[in-house]
N, C-alpha and C positions, 0 to 999 in steps of 0.2 A: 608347031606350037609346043611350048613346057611349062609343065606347073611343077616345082618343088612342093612335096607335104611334108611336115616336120608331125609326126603323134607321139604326143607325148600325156601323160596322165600316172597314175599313183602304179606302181608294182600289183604286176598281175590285175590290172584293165581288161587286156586281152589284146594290146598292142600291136605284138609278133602275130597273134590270129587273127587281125583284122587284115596287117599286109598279107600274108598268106591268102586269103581270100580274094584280095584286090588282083593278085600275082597272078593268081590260078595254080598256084603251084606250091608246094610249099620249101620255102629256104630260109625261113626263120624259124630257131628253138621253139618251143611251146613245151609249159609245164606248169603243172599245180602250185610249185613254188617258187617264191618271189626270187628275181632277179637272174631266172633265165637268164636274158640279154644283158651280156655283160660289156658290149659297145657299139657304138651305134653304125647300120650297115644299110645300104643302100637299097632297095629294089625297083627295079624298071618295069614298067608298064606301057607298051609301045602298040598306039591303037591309031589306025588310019594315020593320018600326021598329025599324031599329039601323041608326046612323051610325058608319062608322069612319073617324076623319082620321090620315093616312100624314105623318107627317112625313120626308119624303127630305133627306137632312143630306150636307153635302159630305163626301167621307171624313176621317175623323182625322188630320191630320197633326202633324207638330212645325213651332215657327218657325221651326226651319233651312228643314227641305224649303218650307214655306211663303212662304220669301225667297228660295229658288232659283229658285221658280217664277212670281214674282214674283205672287202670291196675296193677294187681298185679305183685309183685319183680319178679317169675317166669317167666312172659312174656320178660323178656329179660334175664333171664339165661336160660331157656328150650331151644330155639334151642341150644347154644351151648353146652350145657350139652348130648344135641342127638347127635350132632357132635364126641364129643369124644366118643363115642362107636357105631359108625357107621364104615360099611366095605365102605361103595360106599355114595353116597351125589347126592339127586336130587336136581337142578337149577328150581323150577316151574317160567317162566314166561307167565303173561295173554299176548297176542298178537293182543287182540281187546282192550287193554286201552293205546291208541295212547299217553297218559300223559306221561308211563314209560316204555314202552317197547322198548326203544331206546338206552335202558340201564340198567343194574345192580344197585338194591339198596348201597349204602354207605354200608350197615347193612350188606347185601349178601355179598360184596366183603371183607367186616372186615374176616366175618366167613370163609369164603373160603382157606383165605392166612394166617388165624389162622390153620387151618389143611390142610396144602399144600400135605400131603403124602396119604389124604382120595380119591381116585381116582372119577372124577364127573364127571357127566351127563348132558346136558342141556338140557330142554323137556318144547317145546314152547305147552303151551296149548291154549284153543280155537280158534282154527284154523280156527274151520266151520263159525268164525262169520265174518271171514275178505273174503272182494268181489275181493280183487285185492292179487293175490295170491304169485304175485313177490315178495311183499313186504318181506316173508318170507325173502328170500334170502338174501336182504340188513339188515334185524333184523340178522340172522345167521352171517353176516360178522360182524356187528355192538359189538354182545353178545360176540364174543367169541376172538375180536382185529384181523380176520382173520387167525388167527390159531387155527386149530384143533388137538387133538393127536399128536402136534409137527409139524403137514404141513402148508405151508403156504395155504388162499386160496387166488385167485383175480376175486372180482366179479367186473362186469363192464356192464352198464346200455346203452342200444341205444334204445333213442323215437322216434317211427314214428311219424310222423306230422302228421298224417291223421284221419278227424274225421270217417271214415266208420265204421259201426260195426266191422268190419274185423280188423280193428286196434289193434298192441298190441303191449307193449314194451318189450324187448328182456333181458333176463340176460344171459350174459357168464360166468359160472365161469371154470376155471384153477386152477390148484394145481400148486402149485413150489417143483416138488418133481418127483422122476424120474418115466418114465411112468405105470411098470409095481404095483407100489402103488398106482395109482391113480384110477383104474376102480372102485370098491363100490362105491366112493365118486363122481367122475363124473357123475356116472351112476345116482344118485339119483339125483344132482343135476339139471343135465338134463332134469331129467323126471316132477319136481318140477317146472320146465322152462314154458315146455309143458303144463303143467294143465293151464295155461293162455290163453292159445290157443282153449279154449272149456271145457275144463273136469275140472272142482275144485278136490283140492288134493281128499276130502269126495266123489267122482263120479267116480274117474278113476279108472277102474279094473285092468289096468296095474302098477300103481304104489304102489299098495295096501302093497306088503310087505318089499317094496323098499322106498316110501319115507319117513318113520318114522325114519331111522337109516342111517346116514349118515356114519361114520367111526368110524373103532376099533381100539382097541389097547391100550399100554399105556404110558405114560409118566411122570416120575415124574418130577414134578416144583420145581422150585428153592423159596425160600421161597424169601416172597416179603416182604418187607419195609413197615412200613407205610406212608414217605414218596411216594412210587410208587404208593401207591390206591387214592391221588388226582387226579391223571393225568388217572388213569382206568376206563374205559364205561360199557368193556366186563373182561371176563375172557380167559384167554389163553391157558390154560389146559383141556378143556373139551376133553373126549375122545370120546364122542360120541353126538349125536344131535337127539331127537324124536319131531314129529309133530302130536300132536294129539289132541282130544276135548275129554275131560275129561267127561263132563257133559253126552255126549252121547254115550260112550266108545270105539269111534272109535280109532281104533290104541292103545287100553290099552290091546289088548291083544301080539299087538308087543312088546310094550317094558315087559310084564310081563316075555314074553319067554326070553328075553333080560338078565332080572332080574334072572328068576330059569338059566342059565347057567353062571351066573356070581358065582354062590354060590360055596360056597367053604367046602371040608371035617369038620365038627367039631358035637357036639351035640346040639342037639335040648334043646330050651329052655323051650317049650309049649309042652303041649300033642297035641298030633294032632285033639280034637275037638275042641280048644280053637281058637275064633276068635277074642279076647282080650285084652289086659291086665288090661282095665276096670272095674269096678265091674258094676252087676247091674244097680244099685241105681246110681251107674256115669253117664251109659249110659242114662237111665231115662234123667235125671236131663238136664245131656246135650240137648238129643231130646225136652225137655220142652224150654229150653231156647231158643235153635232154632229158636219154633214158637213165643216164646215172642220181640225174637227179630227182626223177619219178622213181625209182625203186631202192634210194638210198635215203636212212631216215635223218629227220633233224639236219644240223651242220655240217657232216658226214662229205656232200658230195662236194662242197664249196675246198675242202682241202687238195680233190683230185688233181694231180697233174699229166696231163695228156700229153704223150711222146709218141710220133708217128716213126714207123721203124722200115716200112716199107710202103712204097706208093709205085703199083706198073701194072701196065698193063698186061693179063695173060694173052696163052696162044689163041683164045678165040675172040676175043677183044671187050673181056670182062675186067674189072676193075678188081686188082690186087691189093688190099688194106693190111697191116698190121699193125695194130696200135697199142703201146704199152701203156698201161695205166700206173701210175705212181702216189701209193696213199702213206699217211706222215705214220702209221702205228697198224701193227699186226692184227689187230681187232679191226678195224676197219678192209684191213684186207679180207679176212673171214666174212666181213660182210656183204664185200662188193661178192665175192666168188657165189658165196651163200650153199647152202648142202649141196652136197653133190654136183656144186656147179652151175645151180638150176638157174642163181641170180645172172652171172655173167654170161651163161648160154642166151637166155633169156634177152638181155642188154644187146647182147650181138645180131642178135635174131632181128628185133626191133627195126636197129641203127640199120642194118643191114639192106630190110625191105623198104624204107624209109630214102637211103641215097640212090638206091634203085630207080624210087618215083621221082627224085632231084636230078641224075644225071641222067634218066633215062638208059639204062646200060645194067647188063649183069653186073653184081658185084660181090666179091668174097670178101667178107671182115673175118679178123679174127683180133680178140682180143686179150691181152694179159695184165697179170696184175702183178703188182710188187710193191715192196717198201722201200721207201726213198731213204739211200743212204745218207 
């Protein structure tokens, strides 16, 4: 069996650290600043006979932002280039960046209602960093225009006035839909209620395999206008909802189970040791950027260009690196080096232990820096 996932959602989701988690392994970038993933790459997941291929998609952006940042043409064809050959379509949104979480990017909703027949998911991630855990609830109503898989929901909010520690506010939600459809999704939402009550969603033993998945099923959407995506926040078609923290794999083993039963009869595209579709020298490069762009400030790292100058194997069967870096102006080389070396020591060290854990294999980096003539 194969499921194609296409995730895609706004820069820095947590995209690449969701596949990383799904993989077990990590072969996608991950960094504080937006646009990491600069095209979109493969990862396989090969469990008993079911293949899942992860489509990791740069975040959505517009072609303004895309020219600011001086971003290549592919940052805004790759997601939807993933889209058309994807089975299922993950929604990644952050749920601790209070800025957008109230809503679906312009960019998300374009691609969604471009492939209304791709059946999707919505999977609020980092979960564990929000204190007041209701709030989920009003995001879920918010995300998805209060319908899920076709049901209506109705959440509805009662504050107690009361400062005691013992204070909390209350969500109801109801389905408009006849009883005997409504227990999964009551049930979870309920218990999502309760974790306010004392136990955060990350503590409760009771809702451990219940509150990540809200409801199943399917429905297909009527294709939408682009007239109708001004006036849209959420998406209406989700058929299911995960809550989980990505960074620290809570709940990425619910939805992965999620994932291998969605798969459906056909042939494998990967051999089953391939955890891929990267070459090497990609993943390298990427793991290098990474750290260039965690320790280099502002638009700094976005100019680097990476020149691999050696690639072999030593006498003991450890991995030989040497990678020249090339930045547009002499200040920025100061930068990357940084006093006495500390930044680029530093950068190597990282990359170094990092391809290690990817190729499984001793490895020696070294890296240099220069100005591009």
């Amino acid at each position: 069996k194969v499921l194609r996932i296409a995730i895609i959602g706004a820069p820095n989701a947590g995209k690449s650290t969701l596949s990383n988690q799904l993989l077990g392994r990590k072969v996608f970038p991950v960094s504080q600043k937006v646009h990491t993933t600069r095209c979109k790459a493969r990862g396989v997941v090969t469990y008993k006979d079911t293949q899942l291929i992860i489509l990791d998609t740069p975040g959505l952006t517009s072609p303004l932002k895309a020219k600011r940042h001086k971003l290549e043409e592919a940052m805004l064809t790759d997601p939807l280039d993933s889209m058309k050959h994807a089975d299922l379509v993950l929604v990644l949104v952050d749920v601790s960046d209070h800025w957008t979480r109230n809503c679906l990017s312009k960019e998300v909703l374009k691609c969604l209602s471009q492939f209304p027949q791709i059946p999707s998911v919505l999977v609020l991630n980092k979960v564990d960093l929000l204190k007041k855990k209701f709030i989920l609830l009003e995001l879920v109503n918010e995300l998805t225009e209060g319908i899920v898989n076709g049901k209506k929901l109705e959440v509805t909010s009662a504050f107690r006035n009361d400062s005691s520690s013992s204070a909390k506010s209350r969500l109801q939600v109801t389905q408009a839909s006849p009883p005997e459809n409504r227990a999964p999704e009551s049930r979870c939402l309920r218990e999502a209620d309760e974790a306010q009550e004392g136990s955060s969603l990350d503590e409760s033993s009771e809702m451990r395999g219940s509150e990540s998945s809200l409801l199943t099923g399917a429905r297909e959407p009527k294709d939408c206008g682009p007239r109708d995506l001004k006036d849209m926040k959420g998406w209406p078609y989700f058929q299911e909802i995960f809550m989980l923290a990505a960074l620290h794999g809570e709940e990425v083993d619910t939805l992965k189970r999620y994932l291998l039963m969605q798969a459906k009869p056909g042939p494998w595209e990967f051999h089953s040791g391939v955890l891929t579709s990267q070459s090497p020298q990609e993943v390298c490069d990427n793991i290098i950027r990474e750290k260039i762009l965690e320790y280099l400030p502002l638009e700094v790292p976005y100019g680097v260009i990476q020149v691999t100058e050696m690639w072999e194997e030593g006498p003991s069967g450890e991995l030989l690196i040497v990678q020249n870096l090339l930045v547009p102006r002499k200040s920025h080389m100061m930068m990357l080096i940084g006093r006495g070396g500390k930044v680029i020591s530093r950068i190597a060290q990282e990359a170094g232990q990092d391809l290690m854990n990817a190729f499984l294999c001793d490895v020696r980096l070294k890296l240099k820096v220069e100005v591009k003539s």
